[in-house]
PDB file of N, H, CA, C and O in Angstrom:
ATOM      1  N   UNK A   1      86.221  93.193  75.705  1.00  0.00           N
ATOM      2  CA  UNK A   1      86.593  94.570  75.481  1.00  0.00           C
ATOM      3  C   UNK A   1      85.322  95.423  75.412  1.00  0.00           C
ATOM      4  O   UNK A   1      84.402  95.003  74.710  1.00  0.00           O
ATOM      5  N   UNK A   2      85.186  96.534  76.045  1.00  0.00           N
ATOM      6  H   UNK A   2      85.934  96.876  76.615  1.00  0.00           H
ATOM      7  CA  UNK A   2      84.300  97.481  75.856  1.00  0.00           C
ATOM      8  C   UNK A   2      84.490  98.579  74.586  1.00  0.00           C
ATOM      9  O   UNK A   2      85.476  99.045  74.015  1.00  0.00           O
ATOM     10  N   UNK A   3      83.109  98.740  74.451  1.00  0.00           N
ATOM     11  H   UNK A   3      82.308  98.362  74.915  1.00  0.00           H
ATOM     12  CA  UNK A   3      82.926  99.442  72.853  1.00  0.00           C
ATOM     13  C   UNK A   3      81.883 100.524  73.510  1.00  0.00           C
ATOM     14  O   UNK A   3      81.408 100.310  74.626  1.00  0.00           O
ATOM     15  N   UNK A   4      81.608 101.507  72.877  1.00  0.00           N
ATOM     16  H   UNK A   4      81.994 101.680  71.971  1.00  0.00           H
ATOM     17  CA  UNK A   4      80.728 102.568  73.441  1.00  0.00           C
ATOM     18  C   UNK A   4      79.974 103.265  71.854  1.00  0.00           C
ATOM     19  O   UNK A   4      80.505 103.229  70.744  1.00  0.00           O
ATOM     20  N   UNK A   5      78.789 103.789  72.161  1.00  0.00           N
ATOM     21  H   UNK A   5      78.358 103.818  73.063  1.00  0.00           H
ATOM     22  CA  UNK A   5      78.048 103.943  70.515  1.00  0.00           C
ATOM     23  C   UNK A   5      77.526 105.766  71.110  1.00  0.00           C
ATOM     24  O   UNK A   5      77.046 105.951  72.228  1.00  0.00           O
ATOM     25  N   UNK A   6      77.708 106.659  70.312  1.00  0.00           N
ATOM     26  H   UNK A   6      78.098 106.509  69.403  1.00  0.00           H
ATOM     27  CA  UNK A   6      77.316 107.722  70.337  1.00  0.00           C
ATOM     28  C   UNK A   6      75.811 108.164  70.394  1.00  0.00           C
ATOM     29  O   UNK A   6      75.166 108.249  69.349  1.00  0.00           O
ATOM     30  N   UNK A   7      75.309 108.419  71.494  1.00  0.00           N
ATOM     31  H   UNK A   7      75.833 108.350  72.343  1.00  0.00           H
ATOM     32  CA  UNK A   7      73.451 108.570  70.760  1.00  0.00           C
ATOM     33  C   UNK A   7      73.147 110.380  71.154  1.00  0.00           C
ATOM     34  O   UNK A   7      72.022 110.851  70.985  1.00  0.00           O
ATOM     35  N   UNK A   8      74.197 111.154  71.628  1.00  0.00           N
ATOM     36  H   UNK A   8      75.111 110.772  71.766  1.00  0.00           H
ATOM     37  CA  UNK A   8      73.884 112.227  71.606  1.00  0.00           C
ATOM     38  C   UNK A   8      74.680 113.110  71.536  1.00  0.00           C
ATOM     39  O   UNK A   8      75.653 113.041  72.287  1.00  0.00           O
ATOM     40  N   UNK A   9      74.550 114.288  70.585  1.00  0.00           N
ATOM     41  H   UNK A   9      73.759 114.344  69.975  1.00  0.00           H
ATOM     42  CA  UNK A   9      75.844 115.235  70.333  1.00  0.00           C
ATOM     43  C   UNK A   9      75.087 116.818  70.704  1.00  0.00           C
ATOM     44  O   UNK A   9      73.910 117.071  70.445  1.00  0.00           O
ATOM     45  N   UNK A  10      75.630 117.357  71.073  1.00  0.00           N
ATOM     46  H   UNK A  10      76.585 117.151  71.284  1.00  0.00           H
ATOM     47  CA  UNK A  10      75.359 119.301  71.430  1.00  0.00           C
ATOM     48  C   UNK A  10      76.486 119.713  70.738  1.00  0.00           C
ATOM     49  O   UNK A  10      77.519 119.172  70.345  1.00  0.00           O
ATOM     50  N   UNK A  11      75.982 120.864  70.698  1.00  0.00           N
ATOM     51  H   UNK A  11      75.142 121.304  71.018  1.00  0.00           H
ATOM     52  CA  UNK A  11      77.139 121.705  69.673  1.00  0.00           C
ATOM     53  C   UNK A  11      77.034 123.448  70.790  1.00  0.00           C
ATOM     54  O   UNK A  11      75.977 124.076  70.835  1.00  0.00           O
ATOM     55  N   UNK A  12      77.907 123.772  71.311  1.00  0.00           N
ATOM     56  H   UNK A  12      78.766 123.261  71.274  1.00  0.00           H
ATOM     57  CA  UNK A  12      77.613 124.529  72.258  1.00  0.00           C
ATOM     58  C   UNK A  12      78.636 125.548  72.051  1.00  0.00           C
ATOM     59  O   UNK A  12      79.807 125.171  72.106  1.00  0.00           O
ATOM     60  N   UNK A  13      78.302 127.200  71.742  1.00  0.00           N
ATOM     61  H   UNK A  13      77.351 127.506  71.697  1.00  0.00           H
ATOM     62  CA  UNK A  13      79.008 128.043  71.775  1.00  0.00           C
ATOM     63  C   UNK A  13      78.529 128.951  73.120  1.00  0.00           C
ATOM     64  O   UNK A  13      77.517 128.981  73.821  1.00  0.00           O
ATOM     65  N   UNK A  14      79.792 129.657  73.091  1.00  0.00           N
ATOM     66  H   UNK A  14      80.614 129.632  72.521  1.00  0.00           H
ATOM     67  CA  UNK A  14      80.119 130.601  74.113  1.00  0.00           C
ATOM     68  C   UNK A  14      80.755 131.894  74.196  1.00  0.00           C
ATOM     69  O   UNK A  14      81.940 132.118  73.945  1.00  0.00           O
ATOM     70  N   UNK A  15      79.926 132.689  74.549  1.00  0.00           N
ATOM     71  H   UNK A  15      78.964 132.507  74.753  1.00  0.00           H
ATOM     72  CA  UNK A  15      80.114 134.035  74.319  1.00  0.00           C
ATOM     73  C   UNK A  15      80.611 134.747  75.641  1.00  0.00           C
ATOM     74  O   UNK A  15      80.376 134.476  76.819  1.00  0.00           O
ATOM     75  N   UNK A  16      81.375 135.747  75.064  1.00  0.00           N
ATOM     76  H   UNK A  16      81.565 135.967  74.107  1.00  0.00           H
ATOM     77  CA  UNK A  16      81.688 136.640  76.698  1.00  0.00           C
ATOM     78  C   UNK A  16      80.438 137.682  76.438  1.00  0.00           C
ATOM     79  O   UNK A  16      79.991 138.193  75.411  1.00  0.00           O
ATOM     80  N   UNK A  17      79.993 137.787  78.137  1.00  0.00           N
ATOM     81  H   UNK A  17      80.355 137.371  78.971  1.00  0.00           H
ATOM     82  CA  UNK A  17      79.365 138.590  77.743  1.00  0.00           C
ATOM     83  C   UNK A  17      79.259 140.092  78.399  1.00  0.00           C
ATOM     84  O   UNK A  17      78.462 140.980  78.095  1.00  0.00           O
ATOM     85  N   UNK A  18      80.440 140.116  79.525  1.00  0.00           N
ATOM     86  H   UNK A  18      81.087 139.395  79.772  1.00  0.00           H
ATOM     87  CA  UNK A  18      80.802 141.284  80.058  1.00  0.00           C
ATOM     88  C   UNK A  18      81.728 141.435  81.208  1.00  0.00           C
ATOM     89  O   UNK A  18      82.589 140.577  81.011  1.00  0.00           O
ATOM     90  N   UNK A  19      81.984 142.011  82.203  1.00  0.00           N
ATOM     91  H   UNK A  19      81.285 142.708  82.363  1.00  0.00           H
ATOM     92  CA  UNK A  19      82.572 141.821  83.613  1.00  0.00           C
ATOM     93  C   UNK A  19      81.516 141.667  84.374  1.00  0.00           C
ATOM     94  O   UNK A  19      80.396 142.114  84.127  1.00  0.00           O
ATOM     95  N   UNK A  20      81.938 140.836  85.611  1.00  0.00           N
ATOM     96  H   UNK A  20      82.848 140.474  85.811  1.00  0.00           H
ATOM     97  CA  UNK A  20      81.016 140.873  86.769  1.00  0.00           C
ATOM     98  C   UNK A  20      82.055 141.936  87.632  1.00  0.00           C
ATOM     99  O   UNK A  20      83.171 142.381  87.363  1.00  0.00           O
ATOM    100  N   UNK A  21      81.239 142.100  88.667  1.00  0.00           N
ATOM    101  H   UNK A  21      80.333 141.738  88.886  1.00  0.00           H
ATOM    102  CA  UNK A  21      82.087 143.542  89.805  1.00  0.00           C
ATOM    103  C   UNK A  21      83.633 143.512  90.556  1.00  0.00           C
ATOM    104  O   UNK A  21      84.293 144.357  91.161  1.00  0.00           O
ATOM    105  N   UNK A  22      83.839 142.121  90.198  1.00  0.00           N
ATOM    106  H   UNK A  22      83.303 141.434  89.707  1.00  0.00           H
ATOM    107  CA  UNK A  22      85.285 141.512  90.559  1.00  0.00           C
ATOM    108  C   UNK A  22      86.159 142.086  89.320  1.00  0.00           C
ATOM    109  O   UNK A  22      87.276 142.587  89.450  1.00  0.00           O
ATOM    110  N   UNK A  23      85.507 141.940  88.177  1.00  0.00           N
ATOM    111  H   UNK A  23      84.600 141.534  88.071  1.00  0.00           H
ATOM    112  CA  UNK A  23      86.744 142.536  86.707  1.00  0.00           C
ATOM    113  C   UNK A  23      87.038 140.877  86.184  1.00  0.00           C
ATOM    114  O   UNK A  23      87.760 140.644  85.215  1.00  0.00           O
ATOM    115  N   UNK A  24      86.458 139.944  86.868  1.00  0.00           N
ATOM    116  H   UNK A  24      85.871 140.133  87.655  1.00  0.00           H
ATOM    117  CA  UNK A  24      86.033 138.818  85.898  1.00  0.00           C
ATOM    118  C   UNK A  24      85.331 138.650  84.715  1.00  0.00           C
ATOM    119  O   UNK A  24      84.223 139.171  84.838  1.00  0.00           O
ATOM    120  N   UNK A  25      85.505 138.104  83.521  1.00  0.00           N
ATOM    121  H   UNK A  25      86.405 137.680  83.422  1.00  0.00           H
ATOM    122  CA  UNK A  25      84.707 137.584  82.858  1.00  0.00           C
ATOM    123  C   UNK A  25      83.472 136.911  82.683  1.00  0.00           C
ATOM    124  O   UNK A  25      83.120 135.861  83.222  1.00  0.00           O
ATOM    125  N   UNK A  26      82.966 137.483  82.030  1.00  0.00           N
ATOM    126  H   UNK A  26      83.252 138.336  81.592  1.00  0.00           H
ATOM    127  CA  UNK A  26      81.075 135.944  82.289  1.00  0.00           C
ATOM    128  C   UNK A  26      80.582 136.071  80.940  1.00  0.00           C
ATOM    129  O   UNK A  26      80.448 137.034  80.185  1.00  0.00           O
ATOM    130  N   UNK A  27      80.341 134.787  80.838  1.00  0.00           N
ATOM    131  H   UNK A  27      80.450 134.004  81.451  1.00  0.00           H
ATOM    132  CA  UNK A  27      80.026 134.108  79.742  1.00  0.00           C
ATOM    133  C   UNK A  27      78.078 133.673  79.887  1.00  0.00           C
ATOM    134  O   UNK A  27      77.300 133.664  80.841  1.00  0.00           O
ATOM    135  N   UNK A  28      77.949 133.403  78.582  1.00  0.00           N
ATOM    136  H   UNK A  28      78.582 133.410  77.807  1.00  0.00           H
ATOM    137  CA  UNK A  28      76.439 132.705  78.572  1.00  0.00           C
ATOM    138  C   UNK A  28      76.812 131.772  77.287  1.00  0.00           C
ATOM    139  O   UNK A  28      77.656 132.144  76.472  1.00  0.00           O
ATOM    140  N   UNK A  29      76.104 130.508  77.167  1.00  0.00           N
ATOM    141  H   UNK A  29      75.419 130.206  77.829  1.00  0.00           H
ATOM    142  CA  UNK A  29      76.153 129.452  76.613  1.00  0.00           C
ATOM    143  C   UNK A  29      74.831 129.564  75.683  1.00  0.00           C
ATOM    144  O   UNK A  29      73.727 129.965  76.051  1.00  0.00           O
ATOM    145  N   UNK A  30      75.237 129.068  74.257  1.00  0.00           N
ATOM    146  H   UNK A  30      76.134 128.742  73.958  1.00  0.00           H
ATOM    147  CA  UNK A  30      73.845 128.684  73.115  1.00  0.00           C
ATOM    148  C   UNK A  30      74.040 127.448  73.181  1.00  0.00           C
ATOM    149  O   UNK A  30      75.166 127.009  73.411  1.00  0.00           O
ATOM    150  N   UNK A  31      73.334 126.919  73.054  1.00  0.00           N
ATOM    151  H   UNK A  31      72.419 127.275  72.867  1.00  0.00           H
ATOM    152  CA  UNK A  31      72.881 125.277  72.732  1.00  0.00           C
ATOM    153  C   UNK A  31      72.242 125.046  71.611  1.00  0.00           C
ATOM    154  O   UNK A  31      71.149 125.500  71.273  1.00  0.00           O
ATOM    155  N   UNK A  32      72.997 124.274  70.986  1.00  0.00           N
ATOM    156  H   UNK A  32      73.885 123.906  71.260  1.00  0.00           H
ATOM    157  CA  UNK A  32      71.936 123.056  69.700  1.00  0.00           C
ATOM    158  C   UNK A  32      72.031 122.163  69.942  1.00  0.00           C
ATOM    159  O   UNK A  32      73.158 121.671  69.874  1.00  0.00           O
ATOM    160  N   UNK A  33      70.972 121.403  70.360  1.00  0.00           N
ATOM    161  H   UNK A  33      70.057 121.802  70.415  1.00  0.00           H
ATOM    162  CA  UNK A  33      70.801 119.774  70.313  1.00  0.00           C
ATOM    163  C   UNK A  33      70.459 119.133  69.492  1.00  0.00           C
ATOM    164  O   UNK A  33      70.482 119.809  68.463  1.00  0.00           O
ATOM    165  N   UNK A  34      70.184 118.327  69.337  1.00  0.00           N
ATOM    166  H   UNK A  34      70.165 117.779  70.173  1.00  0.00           H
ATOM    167  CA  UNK A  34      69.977 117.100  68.433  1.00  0.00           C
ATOM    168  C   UNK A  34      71.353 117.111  67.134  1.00  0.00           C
ATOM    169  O   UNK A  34      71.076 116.652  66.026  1.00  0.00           O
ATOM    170  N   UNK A  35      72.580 117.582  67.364  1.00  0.00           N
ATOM    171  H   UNK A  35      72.804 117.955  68.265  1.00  0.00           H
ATOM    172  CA  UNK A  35      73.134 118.053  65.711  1.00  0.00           C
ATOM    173  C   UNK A  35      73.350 115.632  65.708  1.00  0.00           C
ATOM    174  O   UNK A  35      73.033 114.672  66.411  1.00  0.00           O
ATOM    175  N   UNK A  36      74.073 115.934  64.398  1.00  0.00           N
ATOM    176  H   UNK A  36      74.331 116.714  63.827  1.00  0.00           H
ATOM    177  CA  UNK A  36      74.208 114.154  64.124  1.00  0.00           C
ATOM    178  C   UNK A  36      74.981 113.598  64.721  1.00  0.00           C
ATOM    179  O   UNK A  36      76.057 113.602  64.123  1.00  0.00           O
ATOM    180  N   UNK A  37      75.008 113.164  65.505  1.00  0.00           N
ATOM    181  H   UNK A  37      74.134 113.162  65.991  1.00  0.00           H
ATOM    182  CA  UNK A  37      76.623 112.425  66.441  1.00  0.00           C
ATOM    183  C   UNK A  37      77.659 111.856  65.098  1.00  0.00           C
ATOM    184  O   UNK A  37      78.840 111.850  65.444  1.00  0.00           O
ATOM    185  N   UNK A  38      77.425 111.371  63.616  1.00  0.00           N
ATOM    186  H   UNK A  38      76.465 111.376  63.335  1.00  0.00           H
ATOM    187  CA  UNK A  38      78.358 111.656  62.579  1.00  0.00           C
ATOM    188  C   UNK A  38      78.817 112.992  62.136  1.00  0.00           C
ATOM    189  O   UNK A  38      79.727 112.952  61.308  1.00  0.00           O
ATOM    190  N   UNK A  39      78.474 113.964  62.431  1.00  0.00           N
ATOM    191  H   UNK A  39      77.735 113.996  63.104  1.00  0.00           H
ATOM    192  CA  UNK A  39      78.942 115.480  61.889  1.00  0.00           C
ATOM    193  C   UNK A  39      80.574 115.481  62.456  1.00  0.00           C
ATOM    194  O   UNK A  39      80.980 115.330  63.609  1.00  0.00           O
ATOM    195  N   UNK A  40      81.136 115.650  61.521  1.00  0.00           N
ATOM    196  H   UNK A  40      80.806 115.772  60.585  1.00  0.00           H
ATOM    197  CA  UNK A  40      82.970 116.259  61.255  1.00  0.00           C
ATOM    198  C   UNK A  40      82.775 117.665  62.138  1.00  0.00           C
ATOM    199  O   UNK A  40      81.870 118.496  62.209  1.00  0.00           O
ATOM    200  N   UNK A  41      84.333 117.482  62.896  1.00  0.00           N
ATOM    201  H   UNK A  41      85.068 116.807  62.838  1.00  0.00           H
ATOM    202  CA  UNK A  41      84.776 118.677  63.350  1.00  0.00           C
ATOM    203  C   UNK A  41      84.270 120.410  62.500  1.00  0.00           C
ATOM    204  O   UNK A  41      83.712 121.477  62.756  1.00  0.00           O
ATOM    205  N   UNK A  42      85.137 119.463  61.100  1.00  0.00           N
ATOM    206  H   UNK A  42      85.591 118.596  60.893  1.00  0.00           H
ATOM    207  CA  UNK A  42      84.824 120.636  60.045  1.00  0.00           C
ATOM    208  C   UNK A  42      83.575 121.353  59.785  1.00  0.00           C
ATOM    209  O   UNK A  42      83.358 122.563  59.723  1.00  0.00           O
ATOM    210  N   UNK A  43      82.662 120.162  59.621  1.00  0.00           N
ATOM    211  H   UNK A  43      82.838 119.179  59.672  1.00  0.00           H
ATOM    212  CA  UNK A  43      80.650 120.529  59.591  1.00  0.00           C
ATOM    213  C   UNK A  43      80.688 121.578  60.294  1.00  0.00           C
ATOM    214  O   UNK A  43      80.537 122.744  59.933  1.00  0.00           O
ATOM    215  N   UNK A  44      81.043 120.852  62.059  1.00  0.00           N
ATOM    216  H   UNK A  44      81.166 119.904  62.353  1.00  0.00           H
ATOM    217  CA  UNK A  44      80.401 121.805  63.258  1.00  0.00           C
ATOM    218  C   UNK A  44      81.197 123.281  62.947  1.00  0.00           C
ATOM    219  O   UNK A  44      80.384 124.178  63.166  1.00  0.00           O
ATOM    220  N   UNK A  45      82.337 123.768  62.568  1.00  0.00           N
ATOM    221  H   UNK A  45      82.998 123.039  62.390  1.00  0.00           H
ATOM    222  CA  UNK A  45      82.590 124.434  62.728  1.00  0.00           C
ATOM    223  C   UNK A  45      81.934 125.694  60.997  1.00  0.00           C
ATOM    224  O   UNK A  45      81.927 126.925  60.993  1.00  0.00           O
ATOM    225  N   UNK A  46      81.748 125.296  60.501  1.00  0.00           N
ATOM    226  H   UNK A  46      81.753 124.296  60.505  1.00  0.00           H
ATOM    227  CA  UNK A  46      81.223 125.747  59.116  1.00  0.00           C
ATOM    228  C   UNK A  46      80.057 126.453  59.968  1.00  0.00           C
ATOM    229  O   UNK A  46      79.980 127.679  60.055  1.00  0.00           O
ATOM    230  N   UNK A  47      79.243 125.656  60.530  1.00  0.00           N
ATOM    231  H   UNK A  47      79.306 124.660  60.459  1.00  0.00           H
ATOM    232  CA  UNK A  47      77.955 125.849  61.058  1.00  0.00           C
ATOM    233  C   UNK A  47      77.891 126.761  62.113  1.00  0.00           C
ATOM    234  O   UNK A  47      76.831 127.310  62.415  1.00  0.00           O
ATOM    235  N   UNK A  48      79.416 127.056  62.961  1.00  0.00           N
ATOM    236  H   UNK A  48      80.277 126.610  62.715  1.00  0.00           H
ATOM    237  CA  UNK A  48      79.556 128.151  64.004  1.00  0.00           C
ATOM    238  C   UNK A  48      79.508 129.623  63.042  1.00  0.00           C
ATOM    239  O   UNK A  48      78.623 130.479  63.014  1.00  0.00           O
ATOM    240  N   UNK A  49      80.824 129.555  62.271  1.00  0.00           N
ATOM    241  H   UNK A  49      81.542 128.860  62.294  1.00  0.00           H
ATOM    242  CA  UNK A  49      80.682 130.428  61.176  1.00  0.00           C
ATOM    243  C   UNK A  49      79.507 131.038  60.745  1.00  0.00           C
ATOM    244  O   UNK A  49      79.215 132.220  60.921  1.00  0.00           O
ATOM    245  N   UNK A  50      78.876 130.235  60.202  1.00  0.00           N
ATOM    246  H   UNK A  50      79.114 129.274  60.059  1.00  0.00           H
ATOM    247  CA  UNK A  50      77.358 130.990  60.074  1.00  0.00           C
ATOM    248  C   UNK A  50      76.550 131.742  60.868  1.00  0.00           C
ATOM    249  O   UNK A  50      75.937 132.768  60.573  1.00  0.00           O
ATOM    250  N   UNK A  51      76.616 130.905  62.328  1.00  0.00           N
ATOM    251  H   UNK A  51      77.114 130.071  62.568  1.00  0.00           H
ATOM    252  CA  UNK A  51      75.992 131.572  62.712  1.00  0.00           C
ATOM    253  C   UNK A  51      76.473 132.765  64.033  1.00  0.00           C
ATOM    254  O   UNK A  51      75.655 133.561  64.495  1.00  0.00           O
ATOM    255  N   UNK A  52      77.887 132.694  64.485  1.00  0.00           N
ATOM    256  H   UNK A  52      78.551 132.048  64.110  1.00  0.00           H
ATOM    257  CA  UNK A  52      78.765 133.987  64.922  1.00  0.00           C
ATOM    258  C   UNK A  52      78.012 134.778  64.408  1.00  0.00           C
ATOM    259  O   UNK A  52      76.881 135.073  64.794  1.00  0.00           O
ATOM    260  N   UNK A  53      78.654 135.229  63.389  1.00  0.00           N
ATOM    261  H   UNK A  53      79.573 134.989  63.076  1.00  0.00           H
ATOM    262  CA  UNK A  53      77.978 137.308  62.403  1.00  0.00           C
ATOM    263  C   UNK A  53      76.686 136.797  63.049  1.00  0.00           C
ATOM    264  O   UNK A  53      76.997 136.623  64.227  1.00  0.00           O
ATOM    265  N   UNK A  54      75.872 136.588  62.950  1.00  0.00           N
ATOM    266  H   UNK A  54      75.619 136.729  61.993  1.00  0.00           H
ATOM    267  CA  UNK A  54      74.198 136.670  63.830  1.00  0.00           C
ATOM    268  C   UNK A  54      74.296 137.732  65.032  1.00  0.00           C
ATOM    269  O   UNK A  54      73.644 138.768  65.164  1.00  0.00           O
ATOM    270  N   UNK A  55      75.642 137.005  66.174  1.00  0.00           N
ATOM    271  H   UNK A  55      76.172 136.164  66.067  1.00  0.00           H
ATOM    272  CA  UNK A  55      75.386 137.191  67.368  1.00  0.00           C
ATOM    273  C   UNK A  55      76.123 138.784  67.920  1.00  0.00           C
ATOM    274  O   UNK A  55      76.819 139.419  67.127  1.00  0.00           O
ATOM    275  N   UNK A  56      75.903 139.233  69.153  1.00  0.00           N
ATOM    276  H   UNK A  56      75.338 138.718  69.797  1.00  0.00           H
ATOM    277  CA  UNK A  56      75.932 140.595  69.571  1.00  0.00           C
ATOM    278  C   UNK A  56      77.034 140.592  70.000  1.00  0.00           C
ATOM    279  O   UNK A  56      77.645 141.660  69.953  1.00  0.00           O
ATOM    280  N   UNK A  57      77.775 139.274  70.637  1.00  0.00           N
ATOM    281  H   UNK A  57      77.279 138.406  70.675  1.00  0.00           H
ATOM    282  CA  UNK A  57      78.602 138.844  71.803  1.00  0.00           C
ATOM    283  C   UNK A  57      79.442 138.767  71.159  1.00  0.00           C
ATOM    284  O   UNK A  57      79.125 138.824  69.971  1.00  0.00           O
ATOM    285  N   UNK A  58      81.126 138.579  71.469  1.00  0.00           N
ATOM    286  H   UNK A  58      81.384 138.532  72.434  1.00  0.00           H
ATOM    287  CA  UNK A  58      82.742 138.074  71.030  1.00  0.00           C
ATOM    288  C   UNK A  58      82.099 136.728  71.795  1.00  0.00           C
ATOM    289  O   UNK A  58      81.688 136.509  72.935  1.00  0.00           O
ATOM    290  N   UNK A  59      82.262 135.751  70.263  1.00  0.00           N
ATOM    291  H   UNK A  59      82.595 135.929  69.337  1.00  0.00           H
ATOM    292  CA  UNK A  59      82.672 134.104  70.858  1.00  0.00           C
ATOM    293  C   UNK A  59      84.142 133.701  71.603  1.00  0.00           C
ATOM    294  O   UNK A  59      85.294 133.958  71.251  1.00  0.00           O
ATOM    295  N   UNK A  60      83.842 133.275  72.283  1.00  0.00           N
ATOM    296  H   UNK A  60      82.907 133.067  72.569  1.00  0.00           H
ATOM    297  CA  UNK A  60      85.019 133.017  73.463  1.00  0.00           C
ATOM    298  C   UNK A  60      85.708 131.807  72.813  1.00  0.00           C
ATOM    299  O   UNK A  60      86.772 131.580  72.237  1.00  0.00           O
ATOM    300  N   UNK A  61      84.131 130.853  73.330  1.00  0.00           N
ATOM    301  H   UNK A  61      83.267 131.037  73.798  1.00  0.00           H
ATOM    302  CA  UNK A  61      84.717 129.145  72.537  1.00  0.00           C
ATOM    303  C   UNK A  61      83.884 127.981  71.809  1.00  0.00           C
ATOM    304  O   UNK A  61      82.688 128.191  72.013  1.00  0.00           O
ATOM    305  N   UNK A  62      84.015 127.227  71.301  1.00  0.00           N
ATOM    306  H   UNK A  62      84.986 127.055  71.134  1.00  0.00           H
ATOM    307  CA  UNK A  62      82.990 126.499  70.433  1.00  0.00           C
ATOM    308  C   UNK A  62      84.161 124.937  71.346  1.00  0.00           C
ATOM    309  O   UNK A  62      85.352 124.735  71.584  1.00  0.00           O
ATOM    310  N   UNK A  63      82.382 123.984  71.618  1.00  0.00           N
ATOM    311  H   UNK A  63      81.415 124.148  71.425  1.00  0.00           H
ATOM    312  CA  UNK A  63      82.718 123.542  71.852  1.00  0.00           C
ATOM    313  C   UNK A  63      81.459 121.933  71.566  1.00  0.00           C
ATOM    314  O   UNK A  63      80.268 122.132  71.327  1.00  0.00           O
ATOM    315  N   UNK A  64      81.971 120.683  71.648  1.00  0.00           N
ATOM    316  H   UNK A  64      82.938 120.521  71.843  1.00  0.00           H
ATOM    317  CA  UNK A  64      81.093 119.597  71.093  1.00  0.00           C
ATOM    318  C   UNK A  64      80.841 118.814  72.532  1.00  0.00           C
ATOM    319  O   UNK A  64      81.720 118.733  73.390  1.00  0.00           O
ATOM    320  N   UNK A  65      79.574 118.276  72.667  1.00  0.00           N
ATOM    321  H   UNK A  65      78.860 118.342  71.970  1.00  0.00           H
ATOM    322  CA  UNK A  65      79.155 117.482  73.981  1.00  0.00           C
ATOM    323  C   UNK A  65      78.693 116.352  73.540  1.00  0.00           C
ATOM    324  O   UNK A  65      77.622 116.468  72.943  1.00  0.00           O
ATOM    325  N   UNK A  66      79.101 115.330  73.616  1.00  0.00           N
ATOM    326  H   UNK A  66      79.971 115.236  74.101  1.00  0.00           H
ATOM    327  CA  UNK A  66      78.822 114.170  73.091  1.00  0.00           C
ATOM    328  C   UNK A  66      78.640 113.134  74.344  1.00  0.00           C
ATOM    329  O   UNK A  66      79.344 113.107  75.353  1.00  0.00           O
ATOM    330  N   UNK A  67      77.174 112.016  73.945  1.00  0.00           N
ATOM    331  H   UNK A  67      76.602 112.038  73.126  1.00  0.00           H
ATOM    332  CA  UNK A  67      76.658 111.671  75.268  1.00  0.00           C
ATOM    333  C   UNK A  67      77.007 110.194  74.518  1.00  0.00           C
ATOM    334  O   UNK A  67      76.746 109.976  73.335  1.00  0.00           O
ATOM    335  N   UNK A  68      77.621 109.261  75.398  1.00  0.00           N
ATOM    336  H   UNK A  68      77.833 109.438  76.359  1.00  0.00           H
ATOM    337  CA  UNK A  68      77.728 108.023  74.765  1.00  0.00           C
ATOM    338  C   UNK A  68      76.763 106.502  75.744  1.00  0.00           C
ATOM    339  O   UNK A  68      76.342 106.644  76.893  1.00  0.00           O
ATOM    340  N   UNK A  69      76.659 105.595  75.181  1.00  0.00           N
ATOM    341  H   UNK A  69      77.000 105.480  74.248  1.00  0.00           H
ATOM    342  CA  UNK A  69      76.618 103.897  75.881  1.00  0.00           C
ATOM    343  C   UNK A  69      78.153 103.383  75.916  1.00  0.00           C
ATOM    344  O   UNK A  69      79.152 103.492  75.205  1.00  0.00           O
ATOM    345  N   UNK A  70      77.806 102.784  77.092  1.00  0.00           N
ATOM    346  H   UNK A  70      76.994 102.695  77.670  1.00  0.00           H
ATOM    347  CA  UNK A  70      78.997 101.761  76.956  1.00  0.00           C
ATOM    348  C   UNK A  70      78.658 100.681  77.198  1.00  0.00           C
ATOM    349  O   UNK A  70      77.982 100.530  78.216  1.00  0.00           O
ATOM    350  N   UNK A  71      79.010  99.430  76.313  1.00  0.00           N
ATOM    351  H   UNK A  71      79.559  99.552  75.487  1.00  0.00           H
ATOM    352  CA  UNK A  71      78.591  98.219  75.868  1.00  0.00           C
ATOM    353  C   UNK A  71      80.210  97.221  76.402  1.00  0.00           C
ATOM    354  O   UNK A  71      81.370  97.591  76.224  1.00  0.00           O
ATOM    355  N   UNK A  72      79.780  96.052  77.001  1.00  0.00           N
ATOM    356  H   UNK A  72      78.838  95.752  77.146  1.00  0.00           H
ATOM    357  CA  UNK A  72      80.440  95.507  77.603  1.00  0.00           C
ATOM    358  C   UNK A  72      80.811  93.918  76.676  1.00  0.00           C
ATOM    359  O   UNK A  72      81.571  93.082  77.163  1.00  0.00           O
TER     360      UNK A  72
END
């Protein structure tokens, strides 16, 4: 059976950040790397909280990137 071990997590929000000339949406992406590949849904999102009010932009979406091994 294969098992897989977490060695990298991003924590990545997303902001709108205006129309393009079509009347589409466009976005730009923040990045944090290194957060703990153990951090709870809940953590990451405490930690968006904080730091939203900072930003200029309407957050669109919060979202987690997690890089794994897979062990055979």
């Amino acid at each position: 059976m294969a098992t897989s071990q977490t060695v990298r997590s991003q924590l990545q929000l997303v902001f709108e950040t205006g129309t393009d000339e079509n009347g589409e949406i466009t976005y730009k992406n923040k990045n944090f790397n290194n957060v703990k590949t153990g951090a709870t849904p809940d953590q990451l999102m405490a930690v968006t909280n904080a730091l939203v009010p900072l930003q200029e932009r309407t957050l669109y979406s919060v979202e987690r990137n997690d890089a794994s091994i897979l062990f055979n």
